[in-house]
Legacy VTK file of the C-alpha trace (Angstrom):
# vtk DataFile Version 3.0
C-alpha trace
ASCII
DATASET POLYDATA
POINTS 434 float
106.801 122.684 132.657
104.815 120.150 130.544
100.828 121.158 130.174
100.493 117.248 129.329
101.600 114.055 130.288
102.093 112.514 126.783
101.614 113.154 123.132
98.022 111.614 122.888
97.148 113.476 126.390
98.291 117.092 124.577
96.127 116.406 121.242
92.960 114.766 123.147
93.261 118.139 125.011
93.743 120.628 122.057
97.295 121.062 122.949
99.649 121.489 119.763
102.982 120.446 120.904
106.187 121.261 119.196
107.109 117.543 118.418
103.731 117.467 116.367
104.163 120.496 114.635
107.599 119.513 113.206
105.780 115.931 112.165
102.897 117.994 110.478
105.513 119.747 108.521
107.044 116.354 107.763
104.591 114.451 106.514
103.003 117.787 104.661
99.927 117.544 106.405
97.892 120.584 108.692
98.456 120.215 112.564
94.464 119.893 111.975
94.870 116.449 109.997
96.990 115.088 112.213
96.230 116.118 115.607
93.213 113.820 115.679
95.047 111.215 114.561
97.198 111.571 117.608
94.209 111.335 120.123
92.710 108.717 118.787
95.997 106.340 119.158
96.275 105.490 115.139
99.655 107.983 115.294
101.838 107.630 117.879
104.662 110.342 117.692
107.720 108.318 120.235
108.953 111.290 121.969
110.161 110.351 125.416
110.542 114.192 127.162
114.040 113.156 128.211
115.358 112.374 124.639
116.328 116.209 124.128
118.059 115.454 121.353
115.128 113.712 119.331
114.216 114.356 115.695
110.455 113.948 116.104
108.774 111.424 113.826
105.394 109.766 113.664
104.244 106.610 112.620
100.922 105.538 111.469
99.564 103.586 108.352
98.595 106.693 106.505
102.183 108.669 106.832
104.963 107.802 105.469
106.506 104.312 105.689
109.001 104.558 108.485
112.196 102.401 109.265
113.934 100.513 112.222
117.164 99.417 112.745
118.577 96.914 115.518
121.710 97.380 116.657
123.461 96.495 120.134
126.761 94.834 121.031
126.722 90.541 121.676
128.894 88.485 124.200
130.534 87.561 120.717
130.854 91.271 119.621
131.429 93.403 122.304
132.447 96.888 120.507
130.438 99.839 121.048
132.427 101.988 119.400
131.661 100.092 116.284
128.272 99.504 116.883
128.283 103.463 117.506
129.252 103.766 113.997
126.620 101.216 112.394
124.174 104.108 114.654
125.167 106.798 112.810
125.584 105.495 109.683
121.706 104.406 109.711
121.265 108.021 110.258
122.887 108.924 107.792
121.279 106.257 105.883
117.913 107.569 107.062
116.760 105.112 109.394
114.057 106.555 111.697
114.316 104.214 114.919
117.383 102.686 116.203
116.398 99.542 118.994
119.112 99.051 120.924
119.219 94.956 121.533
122.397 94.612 123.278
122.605 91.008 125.545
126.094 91.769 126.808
128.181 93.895 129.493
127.379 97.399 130.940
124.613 98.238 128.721
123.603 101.677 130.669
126.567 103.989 128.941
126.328 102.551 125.626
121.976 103.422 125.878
122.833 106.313 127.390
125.438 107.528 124.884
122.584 106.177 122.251
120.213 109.061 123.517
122.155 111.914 123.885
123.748 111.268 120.524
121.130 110.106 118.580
118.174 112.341 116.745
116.354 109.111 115.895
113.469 107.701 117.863
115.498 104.647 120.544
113.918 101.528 121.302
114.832 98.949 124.218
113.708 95.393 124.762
113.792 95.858 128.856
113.222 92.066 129.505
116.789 91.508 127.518
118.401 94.694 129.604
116.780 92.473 133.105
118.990 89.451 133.261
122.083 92.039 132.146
121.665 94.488 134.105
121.089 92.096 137.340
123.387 89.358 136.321
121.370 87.020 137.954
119.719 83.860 136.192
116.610 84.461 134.558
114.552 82.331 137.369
116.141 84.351 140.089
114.618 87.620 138.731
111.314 88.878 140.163
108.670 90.560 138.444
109.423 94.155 140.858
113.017 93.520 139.238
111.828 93.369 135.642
109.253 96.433 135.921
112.312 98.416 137.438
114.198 97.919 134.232
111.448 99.566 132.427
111.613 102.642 134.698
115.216 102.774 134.430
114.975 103.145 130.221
112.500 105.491 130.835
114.592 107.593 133.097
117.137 107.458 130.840
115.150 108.837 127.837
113.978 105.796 125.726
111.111 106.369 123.353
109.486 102.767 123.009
109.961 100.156 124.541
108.526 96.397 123.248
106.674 94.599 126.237
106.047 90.897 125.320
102.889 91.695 127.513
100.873 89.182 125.344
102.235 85.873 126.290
100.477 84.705 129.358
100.563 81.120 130.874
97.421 80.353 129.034
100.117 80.685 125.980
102.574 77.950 127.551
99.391 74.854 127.073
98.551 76.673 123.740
102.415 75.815 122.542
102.786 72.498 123.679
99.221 71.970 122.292
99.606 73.403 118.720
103.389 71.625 118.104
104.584 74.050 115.865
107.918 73.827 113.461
109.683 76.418 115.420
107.799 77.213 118.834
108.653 80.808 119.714
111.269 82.571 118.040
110.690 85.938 119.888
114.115 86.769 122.108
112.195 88.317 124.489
108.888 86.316 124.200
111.006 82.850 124.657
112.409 84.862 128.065
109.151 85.521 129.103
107.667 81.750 128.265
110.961 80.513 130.029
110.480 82.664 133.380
107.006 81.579 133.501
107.652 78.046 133.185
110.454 78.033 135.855
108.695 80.151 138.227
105.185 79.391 137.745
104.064 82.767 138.054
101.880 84.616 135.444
104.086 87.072 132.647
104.983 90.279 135.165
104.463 92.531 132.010
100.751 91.370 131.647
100.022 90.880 135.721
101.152 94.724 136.278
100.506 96.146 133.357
98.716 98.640 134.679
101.967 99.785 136.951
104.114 100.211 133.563
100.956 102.330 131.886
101.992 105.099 134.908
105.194 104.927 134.312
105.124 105.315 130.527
102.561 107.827 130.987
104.954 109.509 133.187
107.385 109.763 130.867
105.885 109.388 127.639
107.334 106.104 126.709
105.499 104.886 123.501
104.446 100.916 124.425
105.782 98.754 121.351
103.674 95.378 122.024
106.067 92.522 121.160
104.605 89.438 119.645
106.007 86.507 121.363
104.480 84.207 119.160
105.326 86.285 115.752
105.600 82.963 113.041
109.031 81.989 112.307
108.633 80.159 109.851
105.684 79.444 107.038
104.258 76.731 108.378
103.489 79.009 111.458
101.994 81.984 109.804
98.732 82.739 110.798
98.255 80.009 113.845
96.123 79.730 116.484
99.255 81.019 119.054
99.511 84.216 116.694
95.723 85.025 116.552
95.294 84.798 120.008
97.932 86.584 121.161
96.699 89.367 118.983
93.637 89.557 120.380
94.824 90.246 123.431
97.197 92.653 122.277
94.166 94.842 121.228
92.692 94.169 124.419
96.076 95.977 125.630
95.430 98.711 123.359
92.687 99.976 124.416
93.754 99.545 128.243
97.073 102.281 127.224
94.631 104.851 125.533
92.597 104.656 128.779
95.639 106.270 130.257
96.932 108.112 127.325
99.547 105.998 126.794
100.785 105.598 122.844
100.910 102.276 121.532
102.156 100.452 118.413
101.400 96.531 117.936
104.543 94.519 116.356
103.460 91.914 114.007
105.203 88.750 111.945
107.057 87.124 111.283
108.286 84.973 108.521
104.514 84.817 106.382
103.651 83.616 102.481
102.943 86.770 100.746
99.061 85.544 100.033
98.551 85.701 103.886
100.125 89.106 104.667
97.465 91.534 103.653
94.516 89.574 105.533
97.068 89.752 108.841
97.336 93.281 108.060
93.637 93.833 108.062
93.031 91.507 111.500
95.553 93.870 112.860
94.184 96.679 111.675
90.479 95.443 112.974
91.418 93.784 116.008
93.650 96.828 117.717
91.657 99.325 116.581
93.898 100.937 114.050
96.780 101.404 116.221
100.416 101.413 114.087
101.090 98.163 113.086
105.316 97.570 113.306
106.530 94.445 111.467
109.683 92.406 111.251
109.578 91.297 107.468
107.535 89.645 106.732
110.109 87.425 105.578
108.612 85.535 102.358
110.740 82.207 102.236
112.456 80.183 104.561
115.089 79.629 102.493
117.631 82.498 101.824
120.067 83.256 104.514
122.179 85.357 103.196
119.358 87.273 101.275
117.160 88.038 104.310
117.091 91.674 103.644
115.447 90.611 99.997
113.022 88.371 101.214
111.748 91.002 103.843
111.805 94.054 101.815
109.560 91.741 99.299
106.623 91.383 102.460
107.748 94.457 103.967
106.423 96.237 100.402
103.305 94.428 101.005
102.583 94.777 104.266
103.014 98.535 104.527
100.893 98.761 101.176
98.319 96.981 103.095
98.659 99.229 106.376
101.300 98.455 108.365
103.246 101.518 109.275
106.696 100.768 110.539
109.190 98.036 109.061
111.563 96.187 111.230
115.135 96.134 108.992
115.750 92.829 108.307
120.063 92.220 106.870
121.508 89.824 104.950
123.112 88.384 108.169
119.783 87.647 109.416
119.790 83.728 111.030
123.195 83.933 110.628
125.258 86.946 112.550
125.725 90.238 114.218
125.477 92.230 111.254
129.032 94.361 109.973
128.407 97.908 109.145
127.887 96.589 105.311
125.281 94.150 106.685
123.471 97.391 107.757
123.806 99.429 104.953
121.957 96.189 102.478
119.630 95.949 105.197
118.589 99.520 105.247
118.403 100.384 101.890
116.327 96.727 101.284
114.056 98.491 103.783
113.886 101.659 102.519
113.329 100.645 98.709
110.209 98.557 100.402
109.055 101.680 101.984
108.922 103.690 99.230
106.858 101.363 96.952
104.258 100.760 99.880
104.235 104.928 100.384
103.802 105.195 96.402
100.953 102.557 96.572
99.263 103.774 99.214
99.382 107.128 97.976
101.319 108.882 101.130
101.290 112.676 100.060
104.150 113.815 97.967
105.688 109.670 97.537
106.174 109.394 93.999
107.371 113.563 93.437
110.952 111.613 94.184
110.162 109.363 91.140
108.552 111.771 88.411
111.996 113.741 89.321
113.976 110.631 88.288
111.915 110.486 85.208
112.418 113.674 84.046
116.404 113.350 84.775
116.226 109.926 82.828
115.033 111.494 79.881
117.383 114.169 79.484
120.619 112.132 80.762
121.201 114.222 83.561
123.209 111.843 85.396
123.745 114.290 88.510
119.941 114.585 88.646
119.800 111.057 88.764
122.293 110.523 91.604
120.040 113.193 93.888
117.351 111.014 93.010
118.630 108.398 94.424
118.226 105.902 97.170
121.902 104.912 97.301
123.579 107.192 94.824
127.276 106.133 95.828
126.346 102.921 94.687
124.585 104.115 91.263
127.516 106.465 90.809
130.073 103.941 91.325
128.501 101.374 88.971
127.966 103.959 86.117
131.949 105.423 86.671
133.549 101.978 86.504
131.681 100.859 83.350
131.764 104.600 81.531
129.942 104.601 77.958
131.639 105.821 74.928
128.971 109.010 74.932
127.341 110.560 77.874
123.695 110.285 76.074
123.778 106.599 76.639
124.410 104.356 79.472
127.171 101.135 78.599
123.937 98.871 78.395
122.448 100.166 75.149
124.996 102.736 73.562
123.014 104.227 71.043
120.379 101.664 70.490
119.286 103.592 74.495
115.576 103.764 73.306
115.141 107.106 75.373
117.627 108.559 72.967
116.317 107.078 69.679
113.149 108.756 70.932
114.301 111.829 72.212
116.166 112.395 68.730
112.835 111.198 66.861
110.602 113.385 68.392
112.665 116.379 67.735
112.889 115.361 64.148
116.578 114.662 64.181
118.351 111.782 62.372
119.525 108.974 64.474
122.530 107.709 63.989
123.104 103.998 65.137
126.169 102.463 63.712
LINES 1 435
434 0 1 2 3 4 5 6 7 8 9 10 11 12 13 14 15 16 17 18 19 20 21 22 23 24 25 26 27 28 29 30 31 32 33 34 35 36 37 38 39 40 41 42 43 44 45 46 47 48 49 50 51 52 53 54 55 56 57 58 59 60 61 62 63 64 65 66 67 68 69 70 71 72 73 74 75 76 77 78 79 80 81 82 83 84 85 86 87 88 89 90 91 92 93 94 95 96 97 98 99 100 101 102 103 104 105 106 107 108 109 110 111 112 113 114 115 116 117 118 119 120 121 122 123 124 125 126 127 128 129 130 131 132 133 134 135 136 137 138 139 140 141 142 143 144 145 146 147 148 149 150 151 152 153 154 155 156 157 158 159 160 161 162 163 164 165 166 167 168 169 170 171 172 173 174 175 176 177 178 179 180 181 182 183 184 185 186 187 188 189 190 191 192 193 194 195 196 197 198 199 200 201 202 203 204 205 206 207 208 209 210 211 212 213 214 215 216 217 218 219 220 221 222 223 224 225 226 227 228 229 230 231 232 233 234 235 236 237 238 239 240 241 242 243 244 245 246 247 248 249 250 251 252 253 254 255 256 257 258 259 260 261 262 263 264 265 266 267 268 269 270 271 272 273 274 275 276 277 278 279 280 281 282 283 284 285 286 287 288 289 290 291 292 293 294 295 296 297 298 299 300 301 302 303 304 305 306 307 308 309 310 311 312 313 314 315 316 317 318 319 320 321 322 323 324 325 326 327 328 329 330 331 332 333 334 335 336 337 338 339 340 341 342 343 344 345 346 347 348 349 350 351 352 353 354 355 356 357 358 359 360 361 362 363 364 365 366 367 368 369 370 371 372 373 374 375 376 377 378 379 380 381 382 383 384 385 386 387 388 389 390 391 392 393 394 395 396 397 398 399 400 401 402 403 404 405 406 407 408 409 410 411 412 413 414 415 416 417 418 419 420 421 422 423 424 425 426 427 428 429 430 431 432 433
């Protein structure tokens, strides 16, 4: 039996509990160092206490940089099996959150497979999983039906779910009013706006909030707070729909700790990179230091097909600045369900923006990875490059195909490779060039 209801509950109380032990160990800091962080809501470790087969991580702005991947079958793709694969496979990968998205068919088995399968952290958009799992149209669906979906995925063993809890009828005058470019872009926010405006009634997420705190708390279900009216596009960034909606996402906040509830706060969007550190810093202000989780930001408008780039470019910047979780973004962003290659680019994209933010922000042990790479550089070790690494099947299968004539150079340079000229000079040795 439980001594505590959640993760923030055990640390507020002194409680060390095994899930933040192993994260301690993780991000090499003392159970001291981080417990605090814990109680005071700026970590949240996602640990529902029916995922038994969870890998606990943490995420907050000073640990390391950690990664999400959507997956979830379509009524245009319908195989699980193969989205299955794209799970593991981001894994593999190391992805640290898989959401499962799916919009089509039986979605219980394939979320329920999801969690007894999967060691990473699962997320759930419930308001998506309502109209499914009913099949009833949207305006048919009543706000008892809706918070019942969230108790179902946390029955089941989900550890965060996004509630669009923000959007509120005040938001539906505030659209119309502001005429933006693209409106609302959020799924599950544009849901939300949709119900509201057939039914007239108030967003259920936001009316009985205070109904899905229990049941979270319950549980242990970490509260991801969707941003319905994330930009999606430049000319959106930064509006008076976004703003507001933020405020009363830390409003939100602070109603969860009340109950010990974890939260995170999901953030833009597509953003120009000279905005995204300020709307890290409202963030940061407004919600009180809670984990901020962002989708991007995407830099440009203009490069479907290079998504992944674009957000791994404000992805870099925004985790540099504070934000502490970063929404994959693939190249088949705008465009498709992503293929298990899709996944891979989108992934590593991620992870390679990670890692810069983590060095930059000087996460504990970050760069060790790179001063390793260094030190195999100089000395041509190419194995000792490959463990180094991000993607080393792909540096390995570049280097094999174009082979130099000696191993002390790379095909590039051949033996005008400065690191060899100067490896040979310093040792006093000739160097031969011709």
């Amino acid at each position: 039996m439980r001594e505590y209801t959640t993760q923030m509950s055990a640390a507020r109380r002194g409680i060390i509990t095994e899930e933040l032990k192993k994260v301690a160990e993780k991000e090499h800091m003392t159970i001291e160092e981080l417990m605090p962080l814990v109680a005071d809501g700026k970590v949240v470790i996602c640990a529902n206490k029916n995922h038994k087969f969870l890998d606990p991580q943490a995420v907050g702005s000073m640990l390391k940089t950690k990664i999400n991947v959507n997956l979830g079958v379509s009524k245009d793709y319908k195989d699980c099996d193969g989205e299955m694969q794209k799970v593991m496979e981001a894994v593999k990968m190391g992805a640290h959150a898989i959401m499962d998205l799916s919009s089509h068919g039986d979605t219980i088995p394939f979320r329920r497979k999801l969690i007894s399968e999967c060691p990473a952290m699962i997320g759930t958009v419930p308001v998506y999983d309502s109209v499914i799992h009913y099949q009833r149209d949207l305006n048919t669906l009543t706000a008892k039906d809706f918070i019942d979906v969230v108790r179902l995925h946390a029955e089941d063993g989900v550890d965060f779910v996004t509630l669009h809890c923000g959007i509120t009828r005040k938001s539906i005058e505030q659209i119309r009013k502001h005429k933006r470019k693209l409106n609302i872009v959020s799924r599950g926010g544009s849901l939300i706006f949709a119900w509201m405006s057939m039914t007239g009634e108030e967003n259920p997420f936001y009316e009985y909030y205070d109904e899905i705190l229990d049941i979270c708390r319950e549980y242990d279900v970490t509260i991801s707070l969707g941003d319905a009216c994330r930009p999606g596009c430049l000319a959106d960034a930064s509006d008076v729909c976004q703003i507001e909606e933020l405020v009363r996402l830390g409003e939100l906040t602070k109603r969860a700790w009340e109950k010990d509830v974890q939260v995170m706060v999901e953030g833009p969007g597509h953003m120009p990179i000279d905005q995204i550190a300020a709307n890290m810093k409202i963030q940061e202000t407004i919600c009180n230091g809670a984990p901020f989780y962002v989708l991007g930001p995407l830099v440009t408008d203009i490069a479907p097909g290079y998504d992944h780039i674009t957000a791994a470019i404000g992805g870099a910047i925004a985790a540099a600045a504070g934000a502490a979780f970063l929404c994959y973004v693939t190249p088949a962003e705008h465009l498709a369900l992503p293929n298990l290659e899709d996944v891979r680019q989108g992934i590593i994209a991620s992870k390679i923006a990670a890692h810069a933010a983590d060095i930059a922000k000087g996460v504990r042990g970050a760069r060790d990875i790179d001063d390793k790479m260094a030190d195999a550089r100089r000395a041509f070790d190419w194995e000792a490059q490959w463990e180094c690494a991000i993607d080393p099947e792909t540096a390995k299968r570049i280097y094999n195909k174009r082979k130099p004539q000696h191993e002390d150079t790379c095909s590039m340079c051949g033996k005008f490779c400065a690191i060899r000229s100067m490896n040979k000079a310093l040792a006093g040795e000739h160097i031969d060039i011709l």
